[in-house]
VOVO-837644 format. One record per atom (N, C-alpha, C): x, y, z; residue number from 1. Coordinates in Angstrom, 2 decimals, m for minus. Layout:
N
       c1       c2       c3    i
        X        Y        Z  NUM
...
END
This chain:
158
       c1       c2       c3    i
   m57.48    42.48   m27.81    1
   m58.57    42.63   m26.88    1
   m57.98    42.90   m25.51    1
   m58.19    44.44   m24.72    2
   m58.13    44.14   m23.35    2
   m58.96    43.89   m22.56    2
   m58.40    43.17   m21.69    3
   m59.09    42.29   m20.71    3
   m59.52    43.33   m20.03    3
   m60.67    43.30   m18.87    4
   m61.05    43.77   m17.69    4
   m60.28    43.07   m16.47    4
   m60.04    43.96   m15.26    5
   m59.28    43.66   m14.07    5
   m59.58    41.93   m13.49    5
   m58.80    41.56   m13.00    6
   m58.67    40.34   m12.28    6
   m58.35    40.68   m10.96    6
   m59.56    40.06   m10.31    7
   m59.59    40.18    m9.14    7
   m59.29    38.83    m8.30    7
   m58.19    37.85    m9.00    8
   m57.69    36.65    m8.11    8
   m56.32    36.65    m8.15    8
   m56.29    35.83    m6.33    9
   m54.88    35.68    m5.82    9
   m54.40    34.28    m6.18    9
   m55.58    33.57    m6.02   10
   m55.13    32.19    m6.33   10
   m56.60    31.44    m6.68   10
   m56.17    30.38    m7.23   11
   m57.54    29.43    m7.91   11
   m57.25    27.90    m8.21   11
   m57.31    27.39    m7.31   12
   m57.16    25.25    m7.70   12
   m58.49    25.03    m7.97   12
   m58.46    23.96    m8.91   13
   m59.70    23.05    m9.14   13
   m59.09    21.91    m9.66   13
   m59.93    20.95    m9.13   14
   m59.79    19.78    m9.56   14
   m60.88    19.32   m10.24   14
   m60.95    18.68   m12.08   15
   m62.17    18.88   m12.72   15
   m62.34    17.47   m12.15   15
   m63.91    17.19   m12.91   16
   m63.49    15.61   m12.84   16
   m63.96    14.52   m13.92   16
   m62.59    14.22   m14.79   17
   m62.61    13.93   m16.00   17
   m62.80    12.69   m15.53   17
   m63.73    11.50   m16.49   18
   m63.75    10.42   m16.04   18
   m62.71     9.28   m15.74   18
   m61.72     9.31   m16.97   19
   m60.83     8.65   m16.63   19
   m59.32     9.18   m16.62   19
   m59.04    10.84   m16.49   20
   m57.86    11.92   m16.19   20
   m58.22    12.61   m14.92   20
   m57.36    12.03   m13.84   21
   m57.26    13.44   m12.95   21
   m56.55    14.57   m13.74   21
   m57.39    15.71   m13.21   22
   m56.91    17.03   m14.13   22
   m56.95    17.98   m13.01   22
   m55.81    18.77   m12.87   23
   m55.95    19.80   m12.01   23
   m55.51    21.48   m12.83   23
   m55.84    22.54   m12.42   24
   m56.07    23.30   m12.95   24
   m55.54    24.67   m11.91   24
   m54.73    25.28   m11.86   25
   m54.12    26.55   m11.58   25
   m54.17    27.68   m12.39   25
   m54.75    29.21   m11.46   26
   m54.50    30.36   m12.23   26
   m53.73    31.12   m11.02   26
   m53.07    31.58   m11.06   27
   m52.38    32.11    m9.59   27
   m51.62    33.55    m9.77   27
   m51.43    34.24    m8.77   28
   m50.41    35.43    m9.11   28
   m49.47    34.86    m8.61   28
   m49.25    33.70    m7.80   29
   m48.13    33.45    m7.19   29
   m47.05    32.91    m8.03   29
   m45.65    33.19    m7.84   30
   m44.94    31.65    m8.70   30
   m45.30    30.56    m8.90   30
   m44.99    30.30   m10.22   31
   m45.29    28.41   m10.38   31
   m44.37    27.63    m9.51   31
   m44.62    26.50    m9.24   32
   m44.17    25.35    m8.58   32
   m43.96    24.31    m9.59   32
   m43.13    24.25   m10.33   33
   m42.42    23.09   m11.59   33
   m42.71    21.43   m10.64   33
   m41.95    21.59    m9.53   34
   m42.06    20.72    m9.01   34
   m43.48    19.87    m8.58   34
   m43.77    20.68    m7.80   35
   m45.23    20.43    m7.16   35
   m46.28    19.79    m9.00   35
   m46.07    20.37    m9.98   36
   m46.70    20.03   m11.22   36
   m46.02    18.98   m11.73   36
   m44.86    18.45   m11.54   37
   m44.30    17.09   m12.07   37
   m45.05    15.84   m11.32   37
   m44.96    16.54    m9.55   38
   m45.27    15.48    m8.65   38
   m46.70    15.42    m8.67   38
   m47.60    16.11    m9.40   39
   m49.19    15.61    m9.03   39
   m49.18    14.82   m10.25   39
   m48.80    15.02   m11.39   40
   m49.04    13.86   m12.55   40
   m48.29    12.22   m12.20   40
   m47.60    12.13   m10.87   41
   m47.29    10.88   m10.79   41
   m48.16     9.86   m10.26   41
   m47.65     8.86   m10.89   42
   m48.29     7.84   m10.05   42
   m47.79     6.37   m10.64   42
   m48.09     5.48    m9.61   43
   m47.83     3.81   m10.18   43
   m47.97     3.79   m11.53   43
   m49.21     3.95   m12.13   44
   m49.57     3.41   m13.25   44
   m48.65     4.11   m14.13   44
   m48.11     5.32   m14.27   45
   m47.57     6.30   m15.25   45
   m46.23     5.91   m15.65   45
   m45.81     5.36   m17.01   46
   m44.88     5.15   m17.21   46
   m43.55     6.08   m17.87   46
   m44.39     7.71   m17.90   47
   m44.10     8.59   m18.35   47
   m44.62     9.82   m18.13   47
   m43.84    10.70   m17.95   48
   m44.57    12.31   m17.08   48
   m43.60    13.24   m18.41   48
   m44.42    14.03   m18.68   49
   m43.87    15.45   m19.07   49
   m44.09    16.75   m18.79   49
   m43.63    17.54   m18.39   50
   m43.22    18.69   m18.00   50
   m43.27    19.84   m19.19   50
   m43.83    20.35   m19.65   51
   m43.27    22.04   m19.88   51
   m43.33    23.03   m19.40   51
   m42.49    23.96   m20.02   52
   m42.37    25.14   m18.73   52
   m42.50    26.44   m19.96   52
   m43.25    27.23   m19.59   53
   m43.10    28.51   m20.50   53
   m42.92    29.50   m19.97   53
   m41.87    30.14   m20.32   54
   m41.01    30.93   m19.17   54
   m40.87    32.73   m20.16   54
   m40.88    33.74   m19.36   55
   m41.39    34.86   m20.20   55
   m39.89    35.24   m20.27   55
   m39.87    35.77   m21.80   56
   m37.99    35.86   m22.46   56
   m37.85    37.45   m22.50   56
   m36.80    37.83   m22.99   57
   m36.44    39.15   m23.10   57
   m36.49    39.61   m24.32   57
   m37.45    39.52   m25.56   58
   m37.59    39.65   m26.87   58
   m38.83    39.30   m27.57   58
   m39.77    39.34   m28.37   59
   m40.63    38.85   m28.82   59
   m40.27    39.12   m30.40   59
   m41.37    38.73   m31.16   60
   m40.68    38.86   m32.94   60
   m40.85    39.99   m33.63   60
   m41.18    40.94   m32.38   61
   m41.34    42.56   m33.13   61
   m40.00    43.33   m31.71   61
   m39.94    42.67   m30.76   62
   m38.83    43.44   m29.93   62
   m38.35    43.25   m29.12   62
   m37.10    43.96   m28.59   63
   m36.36    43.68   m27.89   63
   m36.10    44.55   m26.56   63
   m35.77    43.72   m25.38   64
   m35.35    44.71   m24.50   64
   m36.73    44.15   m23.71   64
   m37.95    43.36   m23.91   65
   m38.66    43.14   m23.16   65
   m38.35    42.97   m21.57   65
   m39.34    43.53   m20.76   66
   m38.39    43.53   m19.54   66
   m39.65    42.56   m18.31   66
   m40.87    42.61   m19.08   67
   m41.74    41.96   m18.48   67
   m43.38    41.57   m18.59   67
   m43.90    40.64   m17.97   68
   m45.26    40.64   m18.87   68
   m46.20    40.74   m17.83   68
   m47.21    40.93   m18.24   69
   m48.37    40.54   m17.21   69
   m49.74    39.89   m17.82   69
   m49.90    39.20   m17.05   70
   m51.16    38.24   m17.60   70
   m52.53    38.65   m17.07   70
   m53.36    38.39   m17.74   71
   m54.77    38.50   m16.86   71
   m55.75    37.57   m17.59   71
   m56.80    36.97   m17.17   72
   m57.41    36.00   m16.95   72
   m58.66    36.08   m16.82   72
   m59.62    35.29   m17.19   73
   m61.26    35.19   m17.08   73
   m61.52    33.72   m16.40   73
   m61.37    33.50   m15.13   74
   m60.76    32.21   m14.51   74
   m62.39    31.45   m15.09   74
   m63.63    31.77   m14.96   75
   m64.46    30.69   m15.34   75
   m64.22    29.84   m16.03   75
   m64.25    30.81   m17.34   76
   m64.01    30.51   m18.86   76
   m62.84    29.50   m18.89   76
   m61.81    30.10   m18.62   77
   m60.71    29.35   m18.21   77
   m60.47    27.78   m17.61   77
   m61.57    27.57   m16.84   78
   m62.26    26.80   m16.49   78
   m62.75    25.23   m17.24   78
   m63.29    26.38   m18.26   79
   m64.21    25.07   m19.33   79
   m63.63    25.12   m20.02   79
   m62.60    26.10   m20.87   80
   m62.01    25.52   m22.11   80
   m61.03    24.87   m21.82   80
   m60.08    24.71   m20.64   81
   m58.73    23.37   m20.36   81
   m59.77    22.38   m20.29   81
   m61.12    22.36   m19.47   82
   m61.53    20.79   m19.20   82
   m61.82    20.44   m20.91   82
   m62.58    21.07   m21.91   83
   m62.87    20.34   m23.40   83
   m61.29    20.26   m23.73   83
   m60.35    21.17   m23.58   84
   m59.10    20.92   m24.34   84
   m58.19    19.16   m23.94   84
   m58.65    19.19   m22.53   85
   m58.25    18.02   m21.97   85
   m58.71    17.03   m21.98   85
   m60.21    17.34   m22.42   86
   m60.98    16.16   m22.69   86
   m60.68    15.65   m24.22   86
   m60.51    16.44   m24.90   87
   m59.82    16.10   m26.71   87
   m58.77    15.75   m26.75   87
   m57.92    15.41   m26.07   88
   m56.81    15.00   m25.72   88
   m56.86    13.52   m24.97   88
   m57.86    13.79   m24.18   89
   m58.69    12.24   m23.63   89
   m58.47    11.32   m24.61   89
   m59.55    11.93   m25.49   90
   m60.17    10.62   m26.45   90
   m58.75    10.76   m27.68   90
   m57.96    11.29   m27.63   91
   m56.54    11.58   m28.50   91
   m55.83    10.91   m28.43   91
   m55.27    10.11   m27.19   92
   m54.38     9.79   m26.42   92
   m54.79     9.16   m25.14   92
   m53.44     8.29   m24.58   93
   m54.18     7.21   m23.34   93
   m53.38     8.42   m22.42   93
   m54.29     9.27   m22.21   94
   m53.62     9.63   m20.63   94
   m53.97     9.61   m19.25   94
   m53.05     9.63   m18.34   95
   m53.86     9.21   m16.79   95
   m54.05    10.53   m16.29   95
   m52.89    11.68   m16.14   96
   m53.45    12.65   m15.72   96
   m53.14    13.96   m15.77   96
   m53.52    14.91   m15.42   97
   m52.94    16.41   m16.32   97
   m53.25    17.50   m15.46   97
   m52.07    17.96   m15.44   98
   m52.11    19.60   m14.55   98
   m51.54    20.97   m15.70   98
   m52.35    21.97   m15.68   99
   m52.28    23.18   m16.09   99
   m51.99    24.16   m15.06   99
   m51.20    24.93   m15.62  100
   m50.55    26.33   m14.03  100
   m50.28    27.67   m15.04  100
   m51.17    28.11   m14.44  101
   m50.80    29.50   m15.34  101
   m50.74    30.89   m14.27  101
   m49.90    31.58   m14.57  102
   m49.54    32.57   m13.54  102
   m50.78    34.04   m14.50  102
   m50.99    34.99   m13.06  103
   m51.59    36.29   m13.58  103
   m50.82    37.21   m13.24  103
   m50.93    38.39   m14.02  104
   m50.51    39.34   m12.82  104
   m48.85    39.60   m13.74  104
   m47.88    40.41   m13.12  105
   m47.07    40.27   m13.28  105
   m45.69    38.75   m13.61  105
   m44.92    39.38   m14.86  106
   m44.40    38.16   m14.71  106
   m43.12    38.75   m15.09  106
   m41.89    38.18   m14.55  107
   m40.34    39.10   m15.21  107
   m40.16    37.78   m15.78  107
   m38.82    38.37   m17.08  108
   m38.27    37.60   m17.73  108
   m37.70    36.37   m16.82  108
   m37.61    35.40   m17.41  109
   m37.23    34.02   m16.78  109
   m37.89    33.46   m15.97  109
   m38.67    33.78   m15.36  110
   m39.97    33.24   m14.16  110
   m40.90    32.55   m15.29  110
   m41.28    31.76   m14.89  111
   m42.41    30.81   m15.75  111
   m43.45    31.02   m15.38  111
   m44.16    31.14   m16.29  112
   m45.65    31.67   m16.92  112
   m47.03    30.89   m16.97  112
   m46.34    29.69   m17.69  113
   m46.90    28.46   m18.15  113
   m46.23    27.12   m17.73  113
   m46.91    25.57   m16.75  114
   m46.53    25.05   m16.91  114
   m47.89    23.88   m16.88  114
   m47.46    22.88   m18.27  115
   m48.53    21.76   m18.37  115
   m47.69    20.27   m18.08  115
   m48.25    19.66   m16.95  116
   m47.74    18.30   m16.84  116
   m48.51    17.26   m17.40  116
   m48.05    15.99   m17.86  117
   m48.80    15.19   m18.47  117
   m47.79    13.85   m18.05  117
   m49.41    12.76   m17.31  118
   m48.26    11.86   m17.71  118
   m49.50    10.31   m18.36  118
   m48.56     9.32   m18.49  119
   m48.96     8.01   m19.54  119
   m48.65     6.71   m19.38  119
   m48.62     5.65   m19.76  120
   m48.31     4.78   m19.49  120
   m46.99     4.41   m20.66  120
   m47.32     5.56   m21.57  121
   m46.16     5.45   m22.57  121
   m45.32     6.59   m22.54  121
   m44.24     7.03   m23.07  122
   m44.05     8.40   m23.41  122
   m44.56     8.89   m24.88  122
   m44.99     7.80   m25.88  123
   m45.62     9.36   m27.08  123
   m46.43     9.86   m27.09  123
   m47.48     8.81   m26.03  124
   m48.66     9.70   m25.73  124
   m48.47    11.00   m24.91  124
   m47.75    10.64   m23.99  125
   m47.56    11.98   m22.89  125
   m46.20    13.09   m23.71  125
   m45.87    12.42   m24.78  126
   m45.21    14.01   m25.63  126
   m46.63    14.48   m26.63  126
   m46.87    14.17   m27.25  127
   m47.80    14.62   m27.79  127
   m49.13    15.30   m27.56  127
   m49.79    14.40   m26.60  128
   m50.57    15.31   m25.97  128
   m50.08    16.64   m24.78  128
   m48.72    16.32   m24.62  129
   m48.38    17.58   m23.57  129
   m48.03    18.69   m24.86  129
   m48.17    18.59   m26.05  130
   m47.89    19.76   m27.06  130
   m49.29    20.13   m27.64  130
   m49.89    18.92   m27.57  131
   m51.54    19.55   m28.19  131
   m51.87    20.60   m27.18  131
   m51.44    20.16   m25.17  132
   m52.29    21.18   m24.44  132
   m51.64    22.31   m24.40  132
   m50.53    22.60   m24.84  133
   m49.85    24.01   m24.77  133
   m50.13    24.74   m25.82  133
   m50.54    24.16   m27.23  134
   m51.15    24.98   m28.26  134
   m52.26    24.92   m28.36  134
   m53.12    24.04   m27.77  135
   m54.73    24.64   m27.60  135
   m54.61    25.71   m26.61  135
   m53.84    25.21   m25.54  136
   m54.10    26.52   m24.16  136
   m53.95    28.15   m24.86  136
   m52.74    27.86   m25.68  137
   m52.42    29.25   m25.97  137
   m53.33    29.94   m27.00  137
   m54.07    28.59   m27.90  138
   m55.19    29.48   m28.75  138
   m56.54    29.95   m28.27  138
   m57.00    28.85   m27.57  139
   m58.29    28.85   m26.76  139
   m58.72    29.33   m25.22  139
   m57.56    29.51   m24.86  140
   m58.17    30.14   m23.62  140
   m58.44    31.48   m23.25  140
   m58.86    32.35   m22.18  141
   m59.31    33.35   m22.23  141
   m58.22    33.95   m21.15  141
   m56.62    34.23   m21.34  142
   m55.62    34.04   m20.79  142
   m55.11    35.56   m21.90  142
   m54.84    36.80   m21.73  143
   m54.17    37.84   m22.10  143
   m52.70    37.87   m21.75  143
   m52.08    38.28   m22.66  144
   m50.64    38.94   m22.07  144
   m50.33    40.27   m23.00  144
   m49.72    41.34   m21.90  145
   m49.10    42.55   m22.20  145
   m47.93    42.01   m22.08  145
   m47.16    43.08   m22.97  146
   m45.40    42.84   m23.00  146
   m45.13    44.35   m22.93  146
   m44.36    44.39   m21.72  147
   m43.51    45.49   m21.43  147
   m41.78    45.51   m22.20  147
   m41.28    46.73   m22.33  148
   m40.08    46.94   m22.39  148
   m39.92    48.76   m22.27  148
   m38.66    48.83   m22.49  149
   m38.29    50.26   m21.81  149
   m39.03    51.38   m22.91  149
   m39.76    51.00   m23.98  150
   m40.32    51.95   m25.15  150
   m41.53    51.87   m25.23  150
   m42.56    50.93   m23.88  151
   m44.00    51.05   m23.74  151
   m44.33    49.59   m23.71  151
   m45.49    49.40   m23.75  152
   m46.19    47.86   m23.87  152
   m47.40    47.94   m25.04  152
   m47.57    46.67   m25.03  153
   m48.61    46.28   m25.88  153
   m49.18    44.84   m25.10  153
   m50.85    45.27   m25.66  154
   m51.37    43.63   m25.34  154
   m50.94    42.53   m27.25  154
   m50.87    41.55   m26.57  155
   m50.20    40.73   m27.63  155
   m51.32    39.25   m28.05  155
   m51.13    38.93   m29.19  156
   m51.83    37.13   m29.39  156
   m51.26    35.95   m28.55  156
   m51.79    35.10   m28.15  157
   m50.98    34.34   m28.29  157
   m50.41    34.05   m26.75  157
   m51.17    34.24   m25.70  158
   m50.67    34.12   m24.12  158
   m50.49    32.77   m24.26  158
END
C-alpha cells in the first residue's frame, strides 16, 4: 500500500493512560535515544528498556540498501500505540512508555524506531518492550520504502 504525502515536521503527544505515562513521537527529525531512556525514568522504576531500530544495509530480498523513508498517518498512529499500550497495560505492571518513530528519510544506521519502557521489575519491562515493537510494526499506519542503487520498493513490516 502507498501511502499519501506527509505533511509533518514534528508531532509530541502525551496520551493519558490511567496508570502509564505514555508519550508518543512521529518526527522527520533524528531520534534522541537519550532523551527516550530519560522520560521513562523515574523513582518508582526499577527497570527501563530501550530499543533502537536502526535502518541496515540489506533486507531478505537485498542488498546494497542505501536508505529508507518512512511516511505516516499521524492520527491513526495516534490510537493504535495508545490500544497497543493499553494491552500491554493490563499485560504487564508498567509505569511508563515512550514511542519515537522517525518520517521522511532515513540512511542506514540512523534509527528509525525507538520504544522505551520502564517497571518496577525488569521482565515486565523486557517483555512488554517486545510486545510494543511487534504490535507497532504490525498495527500501525507507519510505511517504509527501501532504496538501493537498483530502485526501491514499498515494503511490510515498518
Amino acid at each position: 500500500m502507498e501511502p499519501g504525502k506527509l505533511g509533518l515536521a514534528h508531532r509530541l503527544h502525551c496520551m493519558n493512560e490511567p496508570r502509564v505515562k505514555t508519550k508518543l513521537l512521529v518526527s522527520a527529525d533524528p531520534l534522541d535515544i537519550a532523551a527516550a531512556a530519560d522520560s521513562v525514568g523515574s523513582p518508582e522504576s526499577g527497570a527501563s528498556v530501550i530499543f533502537t531500530g536502526t535502518a541496515r544495509n540489506h533486507s531478505p530480498d537485498k542488498t546494497g540498501v542505501t536508505h529508507l523513508d518512512y511516511e505516516a498517518y499521524p492520527e491513526q498512529v495516534e490510537a493504535k500505540v495508545g490500544a497497543i499500550v493499553e494491552e500491554a497495560r493490563e499485560k504487564w505492571s508498567i509505569l511508563h512508555v515512550t514511542v519515537a518513530h522517525r518520517v521522511g528519510r532515513v540512511d542506514v544506521g540512523e534509527p528509525s524506531v525507538v520504544v522505551a519502557v520502564s517497571s518496577a521489575h525488569r521482565a515486565d519491562a523486557f517483555e512488554a518492550a517486545r510486545f510494543l515493537i511487534d504490535e507497532l510494526k504490525e498495527r500501525a499506519p507507519i510505511w517504509k520504502k527501501e532504496h538501493w542503487s537498483g530502485g526501491a520498493e514499498w515494503v511490510e513490516g515498518a
